[in-house]
C-alpha positions in Angstrom: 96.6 166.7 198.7 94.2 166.5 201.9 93.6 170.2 201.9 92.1 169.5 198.5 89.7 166.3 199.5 88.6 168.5 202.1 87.4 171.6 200.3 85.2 169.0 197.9 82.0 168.2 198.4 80.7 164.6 199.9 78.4 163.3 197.6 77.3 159.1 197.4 74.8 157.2 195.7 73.2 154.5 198.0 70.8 151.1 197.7 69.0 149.9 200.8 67.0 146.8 200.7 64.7 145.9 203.7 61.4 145.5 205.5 58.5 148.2 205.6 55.3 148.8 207.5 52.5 151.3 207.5 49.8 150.5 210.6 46.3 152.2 209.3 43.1 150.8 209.6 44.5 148.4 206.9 48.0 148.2 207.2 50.7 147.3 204.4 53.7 144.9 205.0 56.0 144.1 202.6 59.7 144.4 201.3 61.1 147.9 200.4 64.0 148.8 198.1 65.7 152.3 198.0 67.9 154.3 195.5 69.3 157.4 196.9 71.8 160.4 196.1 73.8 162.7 198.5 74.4 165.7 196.1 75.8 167.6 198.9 77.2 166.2 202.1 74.2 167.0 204.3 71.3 166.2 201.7 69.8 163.4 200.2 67.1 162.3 198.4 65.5 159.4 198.3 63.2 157.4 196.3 62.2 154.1 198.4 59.7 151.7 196.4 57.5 148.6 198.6 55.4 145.6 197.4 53.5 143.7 199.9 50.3 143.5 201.0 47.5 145.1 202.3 43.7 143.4 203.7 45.6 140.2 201.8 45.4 141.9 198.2 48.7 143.0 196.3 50.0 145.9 197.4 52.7 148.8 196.5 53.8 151.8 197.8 56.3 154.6 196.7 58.1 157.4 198.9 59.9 160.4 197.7 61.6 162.5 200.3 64.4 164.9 200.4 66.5 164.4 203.7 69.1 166.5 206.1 71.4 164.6 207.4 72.9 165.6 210.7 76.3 163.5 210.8 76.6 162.5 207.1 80.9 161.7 207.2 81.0 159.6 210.4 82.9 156.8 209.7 81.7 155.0 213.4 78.8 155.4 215.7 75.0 156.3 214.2 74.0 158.4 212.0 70.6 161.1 212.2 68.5 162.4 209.5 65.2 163.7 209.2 62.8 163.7 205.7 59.9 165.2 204.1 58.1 164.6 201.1 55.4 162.8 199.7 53.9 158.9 199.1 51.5 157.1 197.0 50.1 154.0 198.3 48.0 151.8 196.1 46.4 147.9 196.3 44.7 145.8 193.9 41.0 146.8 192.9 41.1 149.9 194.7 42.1 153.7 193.6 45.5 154.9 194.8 46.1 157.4 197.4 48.5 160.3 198.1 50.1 161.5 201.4 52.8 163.4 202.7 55.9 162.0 204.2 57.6 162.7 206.9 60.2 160.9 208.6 62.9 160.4 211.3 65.9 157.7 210.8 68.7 156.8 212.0 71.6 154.8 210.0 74.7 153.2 211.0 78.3 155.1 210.0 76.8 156.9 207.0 80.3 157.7 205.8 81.0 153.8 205.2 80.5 151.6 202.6 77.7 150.3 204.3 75.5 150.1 207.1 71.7 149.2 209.2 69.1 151.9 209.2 65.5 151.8 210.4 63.2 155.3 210.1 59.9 156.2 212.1 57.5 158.3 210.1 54.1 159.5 209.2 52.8 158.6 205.5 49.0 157.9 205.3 49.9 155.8 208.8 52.9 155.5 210.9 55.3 153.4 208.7 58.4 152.0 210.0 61.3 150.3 207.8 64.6 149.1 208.5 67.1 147.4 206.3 70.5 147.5 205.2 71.8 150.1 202.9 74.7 149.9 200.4 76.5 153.6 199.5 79.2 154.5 196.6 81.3 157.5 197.4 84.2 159.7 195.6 87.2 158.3 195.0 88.6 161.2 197.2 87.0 159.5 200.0 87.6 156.0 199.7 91.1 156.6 199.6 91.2 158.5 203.0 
């Protein structure tokens, strides 16, 4: 039965919840939620919505990226992945804006259930965000 598990493809759904930051001349802070799918064991993509604020008004900003992931089945020690894609950053009483996004994270064990991550990256500013992110996998691999 383990021959089989291993020809089969690693694939997960994950949540992350945390904090996120973009320094500009007017920088957004706020809270950022994630929803994310591994199709393939080195790929994911990743949709990661913020609300905060911005200059004191209401704030949002949305991030699509597709990611590689370097190490995706380690089960201990950190995990690397690089991203590209685009973001939309918007505030009250102004017109929204469009970037593209690149990025550089690392993630705790991304073969667990869950783990930390934090990600340096370039979308209309330098935006950092770190959090904690919650991942469903295969029954196949739970059971290993």
């Amino acid at each position: 039965m383990a021959p089989l598990a291993h020809a089969q493809q690693l694939t997960a759904t994950e949540l992350s919840l945390g904090a996120a930051a973009a320094v500009t001349n007017r920088s957004f802070a706020g809270a950022e939620l994630a929803l994310a799918h591994r199709p393939a064991a080195d790929t994911r993509v990743a949709l990661a919505l913020a609300g905060g604020t911005v200059a004191e008004r209401a704030a949002l900003r949305a991030q699509l990226t597709v990611q590689l992931l370097v190490n995706s089945a380690a089960r201990s020690g950190p995990g690397l992945y690089a991203g590209m894609g685009a973001a939309f950053s918007a505030r009250r009483s102004t017109p929204g804006q469009g970037f593209l996004a690149v990025l550089l994270g690392f993630e705790g064990a991304p073969g667990r259930r869950e783990a930390w991550y934090a990600e340096l990256g370039f979308a209309g500013g330098v935006r950092v965000a770190a959090g904690w992110r919650l991942r469903w996998f295969p029954s196949w691999w739970r059971d290993r």
